[in-house]
PQR file of N, CA, C, O and H, with PARSE charges and radii, in Angstrom:
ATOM      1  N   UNK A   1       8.583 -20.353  26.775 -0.4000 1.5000
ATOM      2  CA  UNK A   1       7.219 -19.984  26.450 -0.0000 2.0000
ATOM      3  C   UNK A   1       6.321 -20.485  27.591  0.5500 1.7000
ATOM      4  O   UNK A   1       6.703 -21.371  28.356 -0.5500 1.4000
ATOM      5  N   UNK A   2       5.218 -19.947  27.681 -0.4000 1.5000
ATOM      6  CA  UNK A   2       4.176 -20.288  29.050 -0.0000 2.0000
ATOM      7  C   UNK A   2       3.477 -21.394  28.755  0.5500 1.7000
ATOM      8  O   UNK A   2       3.264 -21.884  27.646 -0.5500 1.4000
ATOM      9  H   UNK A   2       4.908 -19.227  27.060  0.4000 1.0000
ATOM     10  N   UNK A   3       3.067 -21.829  30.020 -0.4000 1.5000
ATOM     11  CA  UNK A   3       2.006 -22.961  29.194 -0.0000 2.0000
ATOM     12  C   UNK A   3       0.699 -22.110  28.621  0.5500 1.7000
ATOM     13  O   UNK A   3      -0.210 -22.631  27.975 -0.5500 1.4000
ATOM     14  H   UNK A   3       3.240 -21.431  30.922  0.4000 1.0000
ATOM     15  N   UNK A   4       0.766 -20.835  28.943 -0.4000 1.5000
ATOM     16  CA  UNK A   4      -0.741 -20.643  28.431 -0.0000 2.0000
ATOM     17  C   UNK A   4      -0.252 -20.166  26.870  0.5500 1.7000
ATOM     18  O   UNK A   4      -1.196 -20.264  26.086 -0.5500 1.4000
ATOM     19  H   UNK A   4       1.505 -20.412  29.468  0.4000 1.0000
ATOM     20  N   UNK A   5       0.722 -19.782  26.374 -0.4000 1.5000
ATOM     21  CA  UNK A   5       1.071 -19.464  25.293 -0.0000 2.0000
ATOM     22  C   UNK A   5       1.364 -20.802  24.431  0.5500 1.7000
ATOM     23  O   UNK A   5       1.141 -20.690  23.226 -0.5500 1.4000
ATOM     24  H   UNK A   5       1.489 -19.702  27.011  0.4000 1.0000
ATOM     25  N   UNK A   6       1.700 -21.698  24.761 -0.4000 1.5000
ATOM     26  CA  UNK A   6       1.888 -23.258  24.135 -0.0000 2.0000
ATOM     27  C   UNK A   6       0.337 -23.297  24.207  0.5500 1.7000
ATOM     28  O   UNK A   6       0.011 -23.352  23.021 -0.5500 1.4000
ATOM     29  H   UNK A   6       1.881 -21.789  25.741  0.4000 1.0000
ATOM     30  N   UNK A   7      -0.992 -23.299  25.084 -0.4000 1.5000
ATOM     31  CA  UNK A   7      -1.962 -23.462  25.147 -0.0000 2.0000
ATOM     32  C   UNK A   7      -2.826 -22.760  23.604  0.5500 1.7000
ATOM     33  O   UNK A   7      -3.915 -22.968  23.069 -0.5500 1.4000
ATOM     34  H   UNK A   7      -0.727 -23.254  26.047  0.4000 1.0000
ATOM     35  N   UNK A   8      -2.233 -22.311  23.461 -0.4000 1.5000
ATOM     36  CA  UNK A   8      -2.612 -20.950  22.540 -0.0000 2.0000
ATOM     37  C   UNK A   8      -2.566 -21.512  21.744  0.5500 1.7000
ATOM     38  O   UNK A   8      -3.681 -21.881  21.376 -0.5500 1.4000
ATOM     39  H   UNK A   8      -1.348 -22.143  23.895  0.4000 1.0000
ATOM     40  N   UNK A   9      -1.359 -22.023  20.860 -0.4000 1.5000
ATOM     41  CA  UNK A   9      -0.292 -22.402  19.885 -0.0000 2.0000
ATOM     42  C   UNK A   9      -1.007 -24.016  19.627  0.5500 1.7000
ATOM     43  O   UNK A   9      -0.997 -24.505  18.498 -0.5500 1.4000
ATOM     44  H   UNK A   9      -0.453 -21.723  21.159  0.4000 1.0000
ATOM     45  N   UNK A  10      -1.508 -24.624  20.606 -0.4000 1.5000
ATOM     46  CA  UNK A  10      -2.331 -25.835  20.446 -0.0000 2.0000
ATOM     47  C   UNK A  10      -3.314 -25.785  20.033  0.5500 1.7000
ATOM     48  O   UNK A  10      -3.709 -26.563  19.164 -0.5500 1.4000
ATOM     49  H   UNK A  10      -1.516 -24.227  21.524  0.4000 1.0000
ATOM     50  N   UNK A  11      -4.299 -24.457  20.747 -0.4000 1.5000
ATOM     51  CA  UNK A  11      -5.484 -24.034  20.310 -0.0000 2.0000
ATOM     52  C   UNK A  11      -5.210 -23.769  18.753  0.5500 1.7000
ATOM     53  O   UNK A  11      -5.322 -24.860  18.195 -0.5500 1.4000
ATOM     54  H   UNK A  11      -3.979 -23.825  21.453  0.4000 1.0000
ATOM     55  N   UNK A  12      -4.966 -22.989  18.025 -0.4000 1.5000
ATOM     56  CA  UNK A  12      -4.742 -22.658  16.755 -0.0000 2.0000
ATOM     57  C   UNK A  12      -4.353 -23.626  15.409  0.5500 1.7000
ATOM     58  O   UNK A  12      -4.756 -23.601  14.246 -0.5500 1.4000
ATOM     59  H   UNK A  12      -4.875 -22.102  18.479  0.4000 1.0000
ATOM     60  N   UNK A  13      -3.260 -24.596  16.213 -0.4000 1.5000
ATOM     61  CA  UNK A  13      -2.742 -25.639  14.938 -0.0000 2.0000
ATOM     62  C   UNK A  13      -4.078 -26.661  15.107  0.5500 1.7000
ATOM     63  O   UNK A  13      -3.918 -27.641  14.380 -0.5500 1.4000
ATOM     64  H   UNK A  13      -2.933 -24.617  17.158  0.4000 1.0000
ATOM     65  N   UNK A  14      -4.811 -26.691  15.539 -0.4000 1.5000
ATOM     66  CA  UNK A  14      -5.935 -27.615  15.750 -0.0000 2.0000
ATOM     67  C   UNK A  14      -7.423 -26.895  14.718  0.5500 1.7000
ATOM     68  O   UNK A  14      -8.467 -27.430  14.342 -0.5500 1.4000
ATOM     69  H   UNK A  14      -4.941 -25.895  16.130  0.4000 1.0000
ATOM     70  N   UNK A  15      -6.911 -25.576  14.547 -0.4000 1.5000
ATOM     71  CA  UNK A  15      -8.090 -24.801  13.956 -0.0000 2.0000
ATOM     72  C   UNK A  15      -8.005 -25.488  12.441  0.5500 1.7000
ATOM     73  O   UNK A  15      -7.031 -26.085  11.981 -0.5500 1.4000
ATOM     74  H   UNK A  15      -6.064 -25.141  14.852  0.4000 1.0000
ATOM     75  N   UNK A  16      -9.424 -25.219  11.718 -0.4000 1.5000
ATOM     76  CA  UNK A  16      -8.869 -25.683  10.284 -0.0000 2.0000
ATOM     77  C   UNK A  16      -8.204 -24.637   9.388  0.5500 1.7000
ATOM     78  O   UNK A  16      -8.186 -23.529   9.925 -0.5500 1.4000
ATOM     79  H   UNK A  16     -10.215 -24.734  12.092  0.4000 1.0000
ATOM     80  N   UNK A  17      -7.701 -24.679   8.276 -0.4000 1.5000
ATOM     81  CA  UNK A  17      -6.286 -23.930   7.556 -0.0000 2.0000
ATOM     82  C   UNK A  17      -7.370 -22.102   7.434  0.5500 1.7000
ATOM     83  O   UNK A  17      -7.180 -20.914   7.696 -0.5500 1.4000
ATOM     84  H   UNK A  17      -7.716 -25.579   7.840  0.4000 1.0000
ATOM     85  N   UNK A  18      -8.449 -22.972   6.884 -0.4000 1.5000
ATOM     86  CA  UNK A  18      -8.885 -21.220   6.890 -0.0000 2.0000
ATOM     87  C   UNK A  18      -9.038 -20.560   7.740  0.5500 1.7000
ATOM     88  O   UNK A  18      -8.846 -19.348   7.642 -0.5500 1.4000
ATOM     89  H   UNK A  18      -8.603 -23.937   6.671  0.4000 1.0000
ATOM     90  N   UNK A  19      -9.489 -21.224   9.012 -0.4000 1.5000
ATOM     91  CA  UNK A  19      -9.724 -19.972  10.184 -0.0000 2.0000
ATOM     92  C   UNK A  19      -8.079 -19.848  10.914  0.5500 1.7000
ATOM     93  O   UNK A  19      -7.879 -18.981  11.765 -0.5500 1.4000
ATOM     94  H   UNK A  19      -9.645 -22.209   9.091  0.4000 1.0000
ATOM     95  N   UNK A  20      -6.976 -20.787  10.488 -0.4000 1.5000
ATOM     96  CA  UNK A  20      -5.711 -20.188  10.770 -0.0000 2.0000
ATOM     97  C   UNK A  20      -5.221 -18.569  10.315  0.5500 1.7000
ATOM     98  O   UNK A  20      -4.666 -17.564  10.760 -0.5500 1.4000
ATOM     99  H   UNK A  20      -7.138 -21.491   9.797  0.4000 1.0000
ATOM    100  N   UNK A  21      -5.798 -19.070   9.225 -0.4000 1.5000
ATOM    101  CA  UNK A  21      -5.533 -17.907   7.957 -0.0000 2.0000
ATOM    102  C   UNK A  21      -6.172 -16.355   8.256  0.5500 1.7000
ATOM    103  O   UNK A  21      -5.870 -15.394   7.549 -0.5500 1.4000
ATOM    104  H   UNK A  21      -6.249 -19.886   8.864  0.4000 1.0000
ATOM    105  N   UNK A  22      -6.939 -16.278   9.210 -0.4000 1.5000
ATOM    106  CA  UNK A  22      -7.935 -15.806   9.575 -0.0000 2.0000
ATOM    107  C   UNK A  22      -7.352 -14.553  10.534  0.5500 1.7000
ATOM    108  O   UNK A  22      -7.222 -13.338  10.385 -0.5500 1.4000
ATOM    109  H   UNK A  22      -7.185 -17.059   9.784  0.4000 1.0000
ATOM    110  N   UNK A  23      -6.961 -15.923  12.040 -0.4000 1.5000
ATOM    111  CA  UNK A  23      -6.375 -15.379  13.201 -0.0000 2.0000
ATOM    112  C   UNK A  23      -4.954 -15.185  12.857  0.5500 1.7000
ATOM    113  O   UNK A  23      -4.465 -14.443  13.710 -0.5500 1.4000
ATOM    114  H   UNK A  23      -7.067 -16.910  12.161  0.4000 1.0000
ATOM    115  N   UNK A  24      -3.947 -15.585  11.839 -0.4000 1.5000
ATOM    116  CA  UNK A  24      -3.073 -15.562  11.372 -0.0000 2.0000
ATOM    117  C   UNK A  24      -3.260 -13.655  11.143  0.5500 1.7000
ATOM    118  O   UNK A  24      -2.716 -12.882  11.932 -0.5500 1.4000
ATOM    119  H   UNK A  24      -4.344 -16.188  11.146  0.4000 1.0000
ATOM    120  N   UNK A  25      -3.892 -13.286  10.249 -0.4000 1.5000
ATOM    121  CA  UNK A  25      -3.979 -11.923   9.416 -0.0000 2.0000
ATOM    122  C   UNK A  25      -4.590 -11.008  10.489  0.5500 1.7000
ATOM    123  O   UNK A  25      -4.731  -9.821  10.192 -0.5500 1.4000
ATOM    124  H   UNK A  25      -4.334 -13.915   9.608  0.4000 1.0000
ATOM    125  N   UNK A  26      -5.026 -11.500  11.890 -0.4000 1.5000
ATOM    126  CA  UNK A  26      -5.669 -10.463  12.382 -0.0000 2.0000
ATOM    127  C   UNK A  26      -4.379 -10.333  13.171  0.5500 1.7000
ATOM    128  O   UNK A  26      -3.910  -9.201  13.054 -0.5500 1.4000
ATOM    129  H   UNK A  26      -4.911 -12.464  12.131  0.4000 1.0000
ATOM    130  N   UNK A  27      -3.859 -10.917  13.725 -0.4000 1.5000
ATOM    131  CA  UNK A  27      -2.095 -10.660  14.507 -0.0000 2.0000
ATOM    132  C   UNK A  27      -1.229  -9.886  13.813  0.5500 1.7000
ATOM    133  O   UNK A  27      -0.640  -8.856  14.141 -0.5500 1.4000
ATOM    134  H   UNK A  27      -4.239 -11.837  13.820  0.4000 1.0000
ATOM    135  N   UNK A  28      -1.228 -10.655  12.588 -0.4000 1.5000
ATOM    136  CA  UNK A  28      -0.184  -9.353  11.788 -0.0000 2.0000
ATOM    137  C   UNK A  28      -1.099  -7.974  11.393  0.5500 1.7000
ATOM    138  O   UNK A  28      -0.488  -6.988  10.982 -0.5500 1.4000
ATOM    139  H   UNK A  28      -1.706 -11.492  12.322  0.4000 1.0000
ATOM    140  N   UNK A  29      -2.253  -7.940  11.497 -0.4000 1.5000
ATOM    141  CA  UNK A  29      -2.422  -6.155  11.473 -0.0000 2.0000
ATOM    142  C   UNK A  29      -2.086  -5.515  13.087  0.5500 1.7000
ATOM    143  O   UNK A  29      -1.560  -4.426  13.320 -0.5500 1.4000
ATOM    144  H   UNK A  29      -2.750  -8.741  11.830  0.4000 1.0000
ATOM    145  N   UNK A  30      -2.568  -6.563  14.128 -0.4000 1.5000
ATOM    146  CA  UNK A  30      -2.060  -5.545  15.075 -0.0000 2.0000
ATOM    147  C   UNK A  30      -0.537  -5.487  15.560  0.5500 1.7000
ATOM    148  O   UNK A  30       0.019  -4.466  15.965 -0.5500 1.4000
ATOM    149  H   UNK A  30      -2.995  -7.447  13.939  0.4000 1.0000
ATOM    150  N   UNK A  31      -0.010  -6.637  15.461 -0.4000 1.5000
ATOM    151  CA  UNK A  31       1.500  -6.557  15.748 -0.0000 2.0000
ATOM    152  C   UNK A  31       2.335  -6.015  14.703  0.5500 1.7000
ATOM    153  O   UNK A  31       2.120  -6.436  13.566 -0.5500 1.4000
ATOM    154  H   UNK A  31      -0.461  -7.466  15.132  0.4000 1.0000
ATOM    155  N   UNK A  32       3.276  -5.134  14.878 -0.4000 1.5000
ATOM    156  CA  UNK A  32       4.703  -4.780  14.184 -0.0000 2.0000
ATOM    157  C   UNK A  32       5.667  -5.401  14.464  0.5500 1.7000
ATOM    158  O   UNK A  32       5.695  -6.312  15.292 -0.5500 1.4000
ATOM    159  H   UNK A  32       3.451  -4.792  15.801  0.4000 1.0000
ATOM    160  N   UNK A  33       6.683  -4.955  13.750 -0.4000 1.5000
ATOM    161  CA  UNK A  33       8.415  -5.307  13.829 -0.0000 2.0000
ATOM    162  C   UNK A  33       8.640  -4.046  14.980  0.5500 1.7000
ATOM    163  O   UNK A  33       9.737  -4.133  15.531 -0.5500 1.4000
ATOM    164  H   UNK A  33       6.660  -4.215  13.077  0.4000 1.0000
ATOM    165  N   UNK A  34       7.871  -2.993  15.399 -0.4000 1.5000
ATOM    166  CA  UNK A  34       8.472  -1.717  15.697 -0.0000 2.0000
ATOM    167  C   UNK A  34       7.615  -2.255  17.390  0.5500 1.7000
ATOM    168  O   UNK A  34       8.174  -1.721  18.349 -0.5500 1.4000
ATOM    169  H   UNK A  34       6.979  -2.923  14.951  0.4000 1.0000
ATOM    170  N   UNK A  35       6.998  -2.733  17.592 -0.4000 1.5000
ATOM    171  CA  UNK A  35       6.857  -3.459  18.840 -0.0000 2.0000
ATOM    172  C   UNK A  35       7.746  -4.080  19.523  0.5500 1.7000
ATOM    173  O   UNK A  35       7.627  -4.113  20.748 -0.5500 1.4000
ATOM    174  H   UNK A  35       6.545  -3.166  16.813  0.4000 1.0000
ATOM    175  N   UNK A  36       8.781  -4.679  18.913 -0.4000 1.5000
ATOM    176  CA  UNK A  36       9.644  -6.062  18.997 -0.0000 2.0000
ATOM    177  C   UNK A  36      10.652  -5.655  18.782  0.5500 1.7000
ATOM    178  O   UNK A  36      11.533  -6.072  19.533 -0.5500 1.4000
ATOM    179  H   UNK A  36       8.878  -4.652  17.918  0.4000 1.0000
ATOM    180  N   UNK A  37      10.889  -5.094  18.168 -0.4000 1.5000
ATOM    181  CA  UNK A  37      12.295  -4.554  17.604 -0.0000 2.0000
ATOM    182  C   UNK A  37      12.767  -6.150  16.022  0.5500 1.7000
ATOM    183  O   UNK A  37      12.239  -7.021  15.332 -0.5500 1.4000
ATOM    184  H   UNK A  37      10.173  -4.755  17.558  0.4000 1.0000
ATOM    185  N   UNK A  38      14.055  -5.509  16.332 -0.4000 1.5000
ATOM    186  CA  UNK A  38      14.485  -6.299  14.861 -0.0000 2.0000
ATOM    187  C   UNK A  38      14.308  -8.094  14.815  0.5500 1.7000
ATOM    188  O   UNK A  38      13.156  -8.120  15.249 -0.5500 1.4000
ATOM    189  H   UNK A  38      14.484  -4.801  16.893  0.4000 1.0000
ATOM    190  N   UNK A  39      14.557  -9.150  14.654 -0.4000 1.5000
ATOM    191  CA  UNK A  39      14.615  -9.863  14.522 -0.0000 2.0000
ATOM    192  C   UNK A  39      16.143 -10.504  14.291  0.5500 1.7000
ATOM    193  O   UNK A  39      16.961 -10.059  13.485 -0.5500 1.4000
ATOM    194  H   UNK A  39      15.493  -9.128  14.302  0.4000 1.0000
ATOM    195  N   UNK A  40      16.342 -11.630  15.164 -0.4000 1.5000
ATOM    196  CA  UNK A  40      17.836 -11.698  15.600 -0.0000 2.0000
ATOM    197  C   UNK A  40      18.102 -13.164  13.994  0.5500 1.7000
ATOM    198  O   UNK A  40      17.145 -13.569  13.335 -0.5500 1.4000
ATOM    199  H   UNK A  40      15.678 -11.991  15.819  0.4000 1.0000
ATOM    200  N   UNK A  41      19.280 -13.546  13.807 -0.4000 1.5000
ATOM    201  CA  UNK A  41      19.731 -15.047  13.346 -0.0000 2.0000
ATOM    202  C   UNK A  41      18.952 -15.936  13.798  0.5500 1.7000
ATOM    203  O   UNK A  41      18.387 -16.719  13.034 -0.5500 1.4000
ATOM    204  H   UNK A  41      20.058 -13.217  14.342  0.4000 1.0000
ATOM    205  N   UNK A  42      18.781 -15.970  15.169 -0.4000 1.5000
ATOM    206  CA  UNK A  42      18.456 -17.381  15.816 -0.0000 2.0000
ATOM    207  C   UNK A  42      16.273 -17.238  15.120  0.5500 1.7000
ATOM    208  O   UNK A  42      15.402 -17.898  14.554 -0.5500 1.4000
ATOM    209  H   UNK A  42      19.240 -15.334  15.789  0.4000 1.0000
ATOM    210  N   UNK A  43      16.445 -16.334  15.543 -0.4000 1.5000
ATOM    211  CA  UNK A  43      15.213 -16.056  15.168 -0.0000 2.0000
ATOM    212  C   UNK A  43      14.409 -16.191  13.713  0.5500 1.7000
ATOM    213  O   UNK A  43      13.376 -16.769  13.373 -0.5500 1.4000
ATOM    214  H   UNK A  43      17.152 -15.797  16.003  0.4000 1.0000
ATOM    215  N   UNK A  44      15.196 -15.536  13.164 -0.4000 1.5000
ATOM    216  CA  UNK A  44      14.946 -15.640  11.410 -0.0000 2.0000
ATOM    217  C   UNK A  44      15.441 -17.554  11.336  0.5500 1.7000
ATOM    218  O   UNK A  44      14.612 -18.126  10.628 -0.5500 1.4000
ATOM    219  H   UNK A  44      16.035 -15.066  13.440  0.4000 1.0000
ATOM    220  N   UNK A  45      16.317 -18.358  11.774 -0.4000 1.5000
ATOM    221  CA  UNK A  45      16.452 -19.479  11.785 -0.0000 2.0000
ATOM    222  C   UNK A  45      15.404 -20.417  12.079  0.5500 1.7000
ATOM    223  O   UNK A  45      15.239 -21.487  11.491 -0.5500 1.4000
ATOM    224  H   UNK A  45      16.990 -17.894  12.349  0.4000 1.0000
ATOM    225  N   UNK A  46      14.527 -19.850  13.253 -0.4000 1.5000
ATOM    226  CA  UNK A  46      13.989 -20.751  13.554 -0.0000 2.0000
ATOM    227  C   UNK A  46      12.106 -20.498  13.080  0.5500 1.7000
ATOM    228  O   UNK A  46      11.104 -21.090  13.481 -0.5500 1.4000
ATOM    229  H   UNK A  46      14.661 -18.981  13.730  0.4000 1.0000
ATOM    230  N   UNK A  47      12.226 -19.694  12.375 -0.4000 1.5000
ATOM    231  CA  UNK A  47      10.882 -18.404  11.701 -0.0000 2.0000
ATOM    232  C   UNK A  47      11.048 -19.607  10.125  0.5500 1.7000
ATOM    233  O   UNK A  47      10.016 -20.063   9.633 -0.5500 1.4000
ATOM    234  H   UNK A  47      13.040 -19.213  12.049  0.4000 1.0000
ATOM    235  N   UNK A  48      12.231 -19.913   9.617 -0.4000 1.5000
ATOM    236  CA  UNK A  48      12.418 -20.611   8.353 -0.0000 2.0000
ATOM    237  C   UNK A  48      12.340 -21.820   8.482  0.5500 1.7000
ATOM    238  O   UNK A  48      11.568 -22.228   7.614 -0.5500 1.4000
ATOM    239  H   UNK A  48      13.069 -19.542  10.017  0.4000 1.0000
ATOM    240  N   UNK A  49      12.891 -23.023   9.380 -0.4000 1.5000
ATOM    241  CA  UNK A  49      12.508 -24.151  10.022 -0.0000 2.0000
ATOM    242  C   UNK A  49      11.301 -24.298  10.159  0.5500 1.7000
ATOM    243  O   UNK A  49      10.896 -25.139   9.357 -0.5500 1.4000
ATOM    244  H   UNK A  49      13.518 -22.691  10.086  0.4000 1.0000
ATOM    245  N   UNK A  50      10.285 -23.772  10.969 -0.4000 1.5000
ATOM    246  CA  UNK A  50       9.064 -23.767  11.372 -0.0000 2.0000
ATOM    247  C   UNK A  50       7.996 -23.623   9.888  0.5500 1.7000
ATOM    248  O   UNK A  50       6.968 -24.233   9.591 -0.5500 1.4000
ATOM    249  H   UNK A  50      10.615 -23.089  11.621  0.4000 1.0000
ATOM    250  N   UNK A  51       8.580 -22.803   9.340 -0.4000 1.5000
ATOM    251  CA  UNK A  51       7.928 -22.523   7.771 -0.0000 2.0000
ATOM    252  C   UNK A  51       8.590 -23.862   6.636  0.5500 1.7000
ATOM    253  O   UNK A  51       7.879 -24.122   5.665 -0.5500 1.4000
ATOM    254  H   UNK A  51       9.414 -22.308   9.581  0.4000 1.0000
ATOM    255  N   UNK A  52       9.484 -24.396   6.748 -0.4000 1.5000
ATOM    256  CA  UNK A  52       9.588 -25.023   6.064 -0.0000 2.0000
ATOM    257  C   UNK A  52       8.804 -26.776   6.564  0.5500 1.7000
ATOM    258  O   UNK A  52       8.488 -27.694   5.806 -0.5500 1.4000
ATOM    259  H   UNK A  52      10.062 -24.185   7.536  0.4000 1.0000
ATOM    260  N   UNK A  53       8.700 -26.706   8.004 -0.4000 1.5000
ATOM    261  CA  UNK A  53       8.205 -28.156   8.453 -0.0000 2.0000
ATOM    262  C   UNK A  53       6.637 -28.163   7.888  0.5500 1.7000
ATOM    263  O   UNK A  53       5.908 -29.080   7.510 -0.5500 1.4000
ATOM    264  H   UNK A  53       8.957 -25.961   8.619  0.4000 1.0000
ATOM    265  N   UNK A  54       6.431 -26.576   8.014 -0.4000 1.5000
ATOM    266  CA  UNK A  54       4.592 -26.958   7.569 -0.0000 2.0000
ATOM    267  C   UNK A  54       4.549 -26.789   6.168  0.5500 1.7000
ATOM    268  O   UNK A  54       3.521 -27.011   5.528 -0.5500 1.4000
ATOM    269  H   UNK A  54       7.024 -25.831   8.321  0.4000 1.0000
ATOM    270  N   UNK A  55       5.852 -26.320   5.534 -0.4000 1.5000
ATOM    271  CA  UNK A  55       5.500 -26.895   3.552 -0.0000 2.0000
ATOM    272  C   UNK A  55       6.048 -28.359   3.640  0.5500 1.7000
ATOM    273  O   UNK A  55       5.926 -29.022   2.609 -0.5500 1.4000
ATOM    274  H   UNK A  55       6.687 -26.141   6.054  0.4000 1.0000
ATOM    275  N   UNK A  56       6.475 -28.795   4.427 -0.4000 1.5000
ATOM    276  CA  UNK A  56       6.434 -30.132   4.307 -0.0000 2.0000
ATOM    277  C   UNK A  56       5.693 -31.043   4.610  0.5500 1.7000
ATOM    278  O   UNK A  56       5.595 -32.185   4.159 -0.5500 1.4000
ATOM    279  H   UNK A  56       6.574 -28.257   5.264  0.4000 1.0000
ATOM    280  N   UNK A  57       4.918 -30.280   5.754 -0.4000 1.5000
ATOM    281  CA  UNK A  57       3.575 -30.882   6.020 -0.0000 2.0000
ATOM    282  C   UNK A  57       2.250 -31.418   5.226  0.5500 1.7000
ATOM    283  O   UNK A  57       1.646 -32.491   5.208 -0.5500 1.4000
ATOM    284  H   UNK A  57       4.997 -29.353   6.120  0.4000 1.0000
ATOM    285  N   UNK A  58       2.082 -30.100   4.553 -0.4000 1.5000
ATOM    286  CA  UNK A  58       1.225 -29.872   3.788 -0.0000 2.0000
ATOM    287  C   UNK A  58       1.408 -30.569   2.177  0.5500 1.7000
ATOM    288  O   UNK A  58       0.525 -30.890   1.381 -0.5500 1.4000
ATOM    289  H   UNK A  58       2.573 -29.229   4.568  0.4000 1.0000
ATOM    290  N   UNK A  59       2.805 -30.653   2.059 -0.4000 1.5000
ATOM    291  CA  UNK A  59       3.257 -31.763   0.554 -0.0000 2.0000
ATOM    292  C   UNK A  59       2.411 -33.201   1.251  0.5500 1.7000
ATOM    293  O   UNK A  59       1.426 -33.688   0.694 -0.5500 1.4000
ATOM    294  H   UNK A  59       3.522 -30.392   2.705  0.4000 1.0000
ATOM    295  N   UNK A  60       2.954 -33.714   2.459 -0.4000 1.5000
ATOM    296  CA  UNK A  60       2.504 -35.085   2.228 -0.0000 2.0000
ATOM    297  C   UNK A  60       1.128 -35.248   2.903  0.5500 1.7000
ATOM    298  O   UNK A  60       0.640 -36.369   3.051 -0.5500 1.4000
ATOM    299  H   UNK A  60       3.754 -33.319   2.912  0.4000 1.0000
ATOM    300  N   UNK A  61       0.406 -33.949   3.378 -0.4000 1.5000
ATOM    301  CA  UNK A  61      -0.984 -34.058   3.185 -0.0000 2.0000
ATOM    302  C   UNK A  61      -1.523 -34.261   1.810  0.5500 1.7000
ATOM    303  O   UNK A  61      -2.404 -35.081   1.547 -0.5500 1.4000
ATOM    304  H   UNK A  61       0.802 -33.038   3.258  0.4000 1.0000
ATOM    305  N   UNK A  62      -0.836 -33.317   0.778 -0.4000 1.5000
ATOM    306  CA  UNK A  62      -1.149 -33.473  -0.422 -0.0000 2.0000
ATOM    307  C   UNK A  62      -1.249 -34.866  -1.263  0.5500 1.7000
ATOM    308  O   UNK A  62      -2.165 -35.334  -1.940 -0.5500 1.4000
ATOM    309  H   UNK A  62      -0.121 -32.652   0.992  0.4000 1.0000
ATOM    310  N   UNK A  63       0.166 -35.383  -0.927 -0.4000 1.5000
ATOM    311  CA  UNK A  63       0.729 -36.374  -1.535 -0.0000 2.0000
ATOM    312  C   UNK A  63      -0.519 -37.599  -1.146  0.5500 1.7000
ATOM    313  O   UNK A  63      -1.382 -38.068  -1.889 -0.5500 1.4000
ATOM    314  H   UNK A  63       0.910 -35.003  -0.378  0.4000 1.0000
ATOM    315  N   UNK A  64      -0.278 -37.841   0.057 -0.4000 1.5000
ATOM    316  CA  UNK A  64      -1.540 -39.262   0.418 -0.0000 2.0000
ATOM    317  C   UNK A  64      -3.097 -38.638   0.371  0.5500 1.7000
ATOM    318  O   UNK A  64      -3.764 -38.743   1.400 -0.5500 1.4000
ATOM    319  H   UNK A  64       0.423 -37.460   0.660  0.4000 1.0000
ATOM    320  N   UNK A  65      -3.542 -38.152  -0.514 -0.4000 1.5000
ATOM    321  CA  UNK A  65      -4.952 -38.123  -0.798 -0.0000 2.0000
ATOM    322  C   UNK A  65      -4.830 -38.404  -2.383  0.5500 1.7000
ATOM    323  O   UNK A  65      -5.843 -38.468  -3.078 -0.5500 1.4000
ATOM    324  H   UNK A  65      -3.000 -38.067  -1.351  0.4000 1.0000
TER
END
C-alpha cells in the first residue's frame, strides 16, 4: 500500500464513528465488486480479521465507560 493510501487510512480511523460512517457509504456507492473483480481467500481473510479487531475494539470501548 502507498504511503499516501496508509495516509488516507490514518486520516479516516482518526475521524469520529459518524463521519466514518459517512465516507464509509459514500465509497461503497461508488465502488463495485465489478471494478475489482471477485475477491480472493486471502482477502475475504483478512476483510474478517480487520472486522473482527474493530468489534473488539469497540466491546472494550464499551466495556471501560
Amino acid at each position: 500500500m502507498s504511503s499516501k493510501a496508509q495516509a488516507v487510512i490514518q486520516e479516516f480511523n482518526s475521524l469520529p464513528q459518524v463521519e466514518q460512517m459517512a465516507v464509509y457509504q459514500a465509497i461503497s456507492r461508488k465502488v463495485t465488486a465489478a471494478d475489482y473483480g471477485p475477491l480472493t481467500d486471502e482477502d475475504l481473510t483478512a476483510i474478517a480479521a480487520e472486522s473482527f479487531a474493530l468489534l473488539d475494539e469497540e466491546e472494550n470501548r464499551a466495556e471501560s465507560r
